[in-house]
N, C-alpha and C positions, 0 to 999 in steps of 0.2 A: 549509588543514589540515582533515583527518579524521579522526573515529574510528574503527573499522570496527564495523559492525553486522552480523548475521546474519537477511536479511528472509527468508529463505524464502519463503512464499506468504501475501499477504495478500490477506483478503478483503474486498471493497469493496462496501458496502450501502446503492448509492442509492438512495433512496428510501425506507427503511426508516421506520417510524413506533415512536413511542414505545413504544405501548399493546402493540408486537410482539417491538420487539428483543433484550426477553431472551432466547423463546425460540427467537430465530433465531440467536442469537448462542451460546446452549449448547448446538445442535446443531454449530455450528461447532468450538466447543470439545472436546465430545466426538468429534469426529473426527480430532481433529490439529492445526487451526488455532491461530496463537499470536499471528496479527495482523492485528486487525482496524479498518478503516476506516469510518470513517461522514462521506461527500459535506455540506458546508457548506448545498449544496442541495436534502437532504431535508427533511421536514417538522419544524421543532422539532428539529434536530441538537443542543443543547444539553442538553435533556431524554434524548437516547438516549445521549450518550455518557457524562452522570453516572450516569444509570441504570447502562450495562454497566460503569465504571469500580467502583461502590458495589458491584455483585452478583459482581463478580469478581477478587477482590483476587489478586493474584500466578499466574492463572489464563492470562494473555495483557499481549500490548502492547496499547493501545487508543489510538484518536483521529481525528482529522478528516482529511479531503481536503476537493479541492478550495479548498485555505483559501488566500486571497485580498489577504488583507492582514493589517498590525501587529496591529488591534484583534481580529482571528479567533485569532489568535497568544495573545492577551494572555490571549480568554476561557476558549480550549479549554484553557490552563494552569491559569485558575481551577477549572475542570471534574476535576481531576485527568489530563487528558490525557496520553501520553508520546512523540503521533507525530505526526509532520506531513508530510500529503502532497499537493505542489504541483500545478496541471497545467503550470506557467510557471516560470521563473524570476527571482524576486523578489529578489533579494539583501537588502533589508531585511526579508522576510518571512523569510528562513533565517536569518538574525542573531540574530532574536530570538526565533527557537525555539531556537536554540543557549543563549541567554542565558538561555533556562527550563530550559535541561537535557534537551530533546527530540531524539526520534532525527528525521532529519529528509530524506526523501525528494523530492528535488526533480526536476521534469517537463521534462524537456529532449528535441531532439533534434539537436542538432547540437555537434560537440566544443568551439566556440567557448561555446554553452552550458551544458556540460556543465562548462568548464572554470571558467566566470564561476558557476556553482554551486558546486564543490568550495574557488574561492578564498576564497568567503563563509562557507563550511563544512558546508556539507554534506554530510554522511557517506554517502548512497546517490543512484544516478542511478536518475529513473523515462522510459526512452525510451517514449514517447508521442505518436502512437496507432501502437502497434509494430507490428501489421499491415499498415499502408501501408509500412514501410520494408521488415519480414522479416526474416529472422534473419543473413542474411546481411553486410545492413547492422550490426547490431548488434556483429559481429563482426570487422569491420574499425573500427566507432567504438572499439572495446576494444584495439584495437590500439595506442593513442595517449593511452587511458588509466593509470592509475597500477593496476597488478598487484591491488592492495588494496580498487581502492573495485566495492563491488555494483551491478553494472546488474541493472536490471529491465525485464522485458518489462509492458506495458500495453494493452490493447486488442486483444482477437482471441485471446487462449490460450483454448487448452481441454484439454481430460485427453490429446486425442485428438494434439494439437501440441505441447503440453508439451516434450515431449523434442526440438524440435528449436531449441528455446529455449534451453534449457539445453544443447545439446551447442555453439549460439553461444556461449557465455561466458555468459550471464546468469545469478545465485546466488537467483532467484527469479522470482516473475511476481506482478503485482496481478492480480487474479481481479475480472471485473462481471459483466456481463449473463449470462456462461456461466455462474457460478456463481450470481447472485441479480440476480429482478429484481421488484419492487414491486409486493408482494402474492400472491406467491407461500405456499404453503401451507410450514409446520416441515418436512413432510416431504420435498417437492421439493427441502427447502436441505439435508436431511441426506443425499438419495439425490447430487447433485450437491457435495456437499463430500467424501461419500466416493470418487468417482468422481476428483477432483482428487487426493488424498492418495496414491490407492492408483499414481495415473499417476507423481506424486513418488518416491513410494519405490521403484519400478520405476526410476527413474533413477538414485537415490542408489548 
């Protein structure tokens, strides 16, 4: 069982550190973005995603990747978090992000996977690292999928590829290195976030 969710484009900030993520995080904002990720294995992820949760109330989704196990699950809920994004598939780790109430984006790439995700309940597939498969693949995995549920491309989009992700069936893409990568300057993330938005809405 799923819900269905609307991911659109989220952005993935590995790496990002405390002392920065607000203002990388309101230039994302101020461009469109409405959901955004922060890797289990940046610096102090727990300090940046209560920070961006406290400074942006109803402003976006927020929450962790990468997230690993039960106890990642348990904290990023105490955090106020509202998303969880796998690179595996965990069925205990999807459970009990469900049992917080989070939307919950699981790392798959094979239908067998895909399908031991949605039984556990997971509401969105993240095919991972989409670039080694291509869009192609993504599009016969969709074939054998349920009409309703979101894939997402991971790994390898760019403003430039965008569209031929989405003309594969995918209802979004996780955005990394194209979009942000650690330590980069506010403004390379606002010049590259608008760059992404502007490629979406050419699709839409």
């Amino acid at each position: 069982m799923h819900d269905a969710v609307n991911p659109a484009l989220i952005a993935i900030l590995r790496g990002i550190e405390p002392e920065t993520v607000l203002n990388h995080v309101e230039a994302l904002l101020d461009a469109g973005f409405t959901a955004i990720e922060i890797p289990t294995n940046s610096p102090r992820w727990q300090d940046s995603v209560a920070s961006v949760v406290n400074a942006f109330p109803g402003r976006g989704v927020f929450g962790a990747g990468t997230v690993l196990t039960v106890g990642q699950v348990d904290e990023l809920a105490s955090l106020g978090g509202q998303m969880v994004v796998t690179p595996n598939v965990n069925p205990a780790v999807i459970r009990r992000s469900r049992e917080h109430g989070m939307n919950v984006y699981a790392g798959c790439a094979t239908a067998s996977e895909a399908f031991v995700a949605l039984e556990n309940g997971a509401q969105a597939l993240k095919i991972f690292p989409a670039a080694c498969f291509g869009p192609a693949y993504i599009c016969a995995l969709k074939a054998v999928l349920p009409a309703s549920v979101p894939v997402l491309a991971v790994g390898g989009v760019t403003p430039e590829n965008l569209h031929d992700w989405l003309k594969a069936g995918c209802a979004g893409a996780g955005l990394g290195s194209d979009l942000y990568r650690a330590g980069q300057s506010v403004e390379e993330t606002r010049a590259r976030a608008q760059a992404f938005i502007t490629a979406w809405h050419q699709q839409r």
